[in-house]
C-alpha positions in Angstrom: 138.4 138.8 190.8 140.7 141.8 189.9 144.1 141.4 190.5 146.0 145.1 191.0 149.5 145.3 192.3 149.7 141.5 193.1 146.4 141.7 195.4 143.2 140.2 194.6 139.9 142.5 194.9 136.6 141.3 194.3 134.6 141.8 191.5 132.5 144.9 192.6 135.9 146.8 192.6 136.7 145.6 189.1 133.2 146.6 188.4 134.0 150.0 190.3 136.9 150.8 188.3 135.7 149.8 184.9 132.6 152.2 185.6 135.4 155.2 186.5 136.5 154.7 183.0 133.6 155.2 181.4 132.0 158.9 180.2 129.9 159.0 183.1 129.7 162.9 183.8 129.3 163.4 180.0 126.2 161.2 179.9 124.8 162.9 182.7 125.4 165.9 181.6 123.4 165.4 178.4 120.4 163.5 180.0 120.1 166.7 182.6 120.3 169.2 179.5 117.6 167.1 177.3 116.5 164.6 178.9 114.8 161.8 177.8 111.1 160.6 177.1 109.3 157.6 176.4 111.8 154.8 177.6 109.4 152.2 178.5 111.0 151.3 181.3 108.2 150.5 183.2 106.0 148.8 180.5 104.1 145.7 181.7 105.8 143.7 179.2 109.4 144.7 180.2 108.8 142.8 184.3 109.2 139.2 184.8 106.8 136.7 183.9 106.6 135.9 187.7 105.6 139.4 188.6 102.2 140.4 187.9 101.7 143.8 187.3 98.8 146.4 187.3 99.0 150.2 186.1 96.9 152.7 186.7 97.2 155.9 184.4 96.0 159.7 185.8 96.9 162.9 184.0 100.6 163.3 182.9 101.2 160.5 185.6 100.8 156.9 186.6 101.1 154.0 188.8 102.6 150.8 188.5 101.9 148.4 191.1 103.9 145.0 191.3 103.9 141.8 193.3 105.8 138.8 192.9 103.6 135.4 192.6 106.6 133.1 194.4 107.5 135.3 197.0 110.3 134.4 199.1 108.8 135.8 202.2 105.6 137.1 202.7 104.4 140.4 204.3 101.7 142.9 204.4 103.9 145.9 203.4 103.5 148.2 200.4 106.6 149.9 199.4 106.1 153.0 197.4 108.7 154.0 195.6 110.1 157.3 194.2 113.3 157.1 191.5 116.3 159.0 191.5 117.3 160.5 188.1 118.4 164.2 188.8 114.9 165.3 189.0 114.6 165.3 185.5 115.1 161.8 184.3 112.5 159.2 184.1 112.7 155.6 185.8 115.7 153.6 184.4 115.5 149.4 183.8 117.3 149.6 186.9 115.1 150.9 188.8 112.2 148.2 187.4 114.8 145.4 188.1 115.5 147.0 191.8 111.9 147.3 192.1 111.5 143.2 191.3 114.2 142.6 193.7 112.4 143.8 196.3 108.9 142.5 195.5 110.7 138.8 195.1 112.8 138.8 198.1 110.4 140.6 200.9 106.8 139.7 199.8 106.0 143.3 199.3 103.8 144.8 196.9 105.8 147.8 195.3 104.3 150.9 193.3 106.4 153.0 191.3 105.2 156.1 190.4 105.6 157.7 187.1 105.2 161.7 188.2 105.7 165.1 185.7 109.3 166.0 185.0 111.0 169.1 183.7 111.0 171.0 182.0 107.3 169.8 181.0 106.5 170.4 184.6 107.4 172.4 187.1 108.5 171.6 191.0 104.8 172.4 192.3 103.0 170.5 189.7 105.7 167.0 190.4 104.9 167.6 194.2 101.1 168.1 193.8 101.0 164.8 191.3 103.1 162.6 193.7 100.6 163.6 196.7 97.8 162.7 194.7 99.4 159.0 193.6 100.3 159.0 197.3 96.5 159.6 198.2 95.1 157.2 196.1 97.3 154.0 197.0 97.0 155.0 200.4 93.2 154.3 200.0 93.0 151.4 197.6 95.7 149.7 199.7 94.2 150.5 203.3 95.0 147.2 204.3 99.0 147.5 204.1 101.7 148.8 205.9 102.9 152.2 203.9 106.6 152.2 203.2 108.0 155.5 201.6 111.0 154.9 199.5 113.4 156.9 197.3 116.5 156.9 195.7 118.6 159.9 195.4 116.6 162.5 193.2 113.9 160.5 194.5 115.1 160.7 198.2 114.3 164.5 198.2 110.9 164.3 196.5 110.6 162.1 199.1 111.0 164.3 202.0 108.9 167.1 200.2 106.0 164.9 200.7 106.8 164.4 203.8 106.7 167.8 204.7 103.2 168.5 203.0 101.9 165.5 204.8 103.1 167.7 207.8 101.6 170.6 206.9 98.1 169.2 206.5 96.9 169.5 210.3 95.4 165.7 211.6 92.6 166.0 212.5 91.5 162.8 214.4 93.4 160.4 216.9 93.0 157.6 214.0 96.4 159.1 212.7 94.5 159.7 209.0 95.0 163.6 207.6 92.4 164.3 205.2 92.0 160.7 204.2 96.1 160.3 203.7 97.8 158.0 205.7 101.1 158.9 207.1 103.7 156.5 205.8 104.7 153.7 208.2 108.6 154.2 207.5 110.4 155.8 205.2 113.8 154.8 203.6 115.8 157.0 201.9 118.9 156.1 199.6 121.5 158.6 199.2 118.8 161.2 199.3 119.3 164.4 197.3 118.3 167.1 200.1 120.3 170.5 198.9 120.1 170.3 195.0 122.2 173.4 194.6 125.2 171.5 197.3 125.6 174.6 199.0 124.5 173.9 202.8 126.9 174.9 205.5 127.7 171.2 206.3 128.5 170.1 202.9 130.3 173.4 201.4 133.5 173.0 203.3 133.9 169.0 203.0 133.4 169.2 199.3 135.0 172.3 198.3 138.1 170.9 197.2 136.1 168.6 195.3 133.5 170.9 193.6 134.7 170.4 190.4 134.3 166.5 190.9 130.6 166.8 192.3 129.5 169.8 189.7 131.5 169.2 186.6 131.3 172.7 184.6 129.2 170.8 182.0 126.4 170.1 184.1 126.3 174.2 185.1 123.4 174.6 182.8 121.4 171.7 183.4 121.5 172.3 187.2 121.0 176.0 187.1 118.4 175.4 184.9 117.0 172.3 187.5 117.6 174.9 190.8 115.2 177.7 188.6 112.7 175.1 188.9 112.9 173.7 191.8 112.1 177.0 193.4 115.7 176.8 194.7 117.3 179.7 197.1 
């Protein structure tokens, strides 16, 4: 507990206010600017021993498919998931723990997909890869339920496929468009939709706050991230 001012808070405020004091904007601000490479995140080794894991490797990308062997619920779905990271950052250990989370507590098999990043790639190329990883569970897995998940970042690469699934006409009352399935559902966590934060809707809300969201030291990084993103 976290006692302020005589009044007892639980522990995800203390844990709220101890992550306001830490350097938060200046870390993100550096991993946007060069951001990192070959974490390892997502190794085999790094899971559980109760989760058994299979990856399958294609091009600059690849796809690691998990499912818990003591479920605590059982279910036919197959959550695939997109991570967050300002478009430019690979999966985190959080996202792999977030990731067992799910597998252990719904019964669902979960893929997380590695996809191209800048400034090695380029907005078209990330799209194009994630389609094609999308394709090819979508196939192998024609027995599940297609859940399509994403976090933040991941949220809006989310939608992008969404919208070239769209744009391929179906062409039979099956529902399949060019052998792709339409996801199920989707979920979407705090999705980032308007990279630049300049929609109609959000502009006035925020722009007392502008310096809060956009801290000058991230200027470069995001100008750099709305270049290639294709961003207008």
């Amino acid at each position: 507990m976290l006692v302020t001012d005589g009044i007892k808070k639980p522990l995800s405020t203390a844990l709220y206010y101890g992550l306001r004091s830490l350097p938060i904007k200046a870390l993100f601000s550096r991993q946007l600017a060069q951001p990192m490479r070959g974490n390892k995140a997502l190794q085999p080794e790094k899971f559980r021993p109760e989760i058994e894991v299979v990856v399958r490797h294609s091009a600059a990308s690849s796809i690691t498919t998990i499912h818990s062997l003591s479920p605590k619920a059982r279910s036919d779905a197959h959550i695939i998931y997109l991570h967050g990271g300002g478009y430019a950052m690979q999966a985190l250990s959080f996202h792999r723990r977030f990731a067992e989370k799910l597998a252990i507590r719904t019964g669902c098999t979960v893929s997380l997909l590695d996809f191209p990043l800048p400034p090695q790639a380029q907005c078209i190329e990330t799209v194009c890869a994630v389609m094609r990883m999308y394709k090819a569970i979508s196939l192998l897995y024609r027995q599940h339920r297609l859940i399509l998940m994403g976090d933040s970042a991941g949220g809006g690469l989310a939608i992008s496929l969404l919208q070239k699934l769209l744009q391929i006409p179906a062409n039979n009352p099956a529902g399949k468009i060019k052998d792709i399935r339409a996801p199920d559902s989707t979920i979407l966590y705090s999705p980032w939709l308007d990279i630049r934060l300049t929609h109609r809707e959000i502009e006035p809300h925020y722009a007392k706050k502008r310096g809060d969201i956009i801290p000058a030291s991230l200027a470069p990084g995001g100008l750099a991230l709305c270049q290639w993103s294709g961003t207008r």
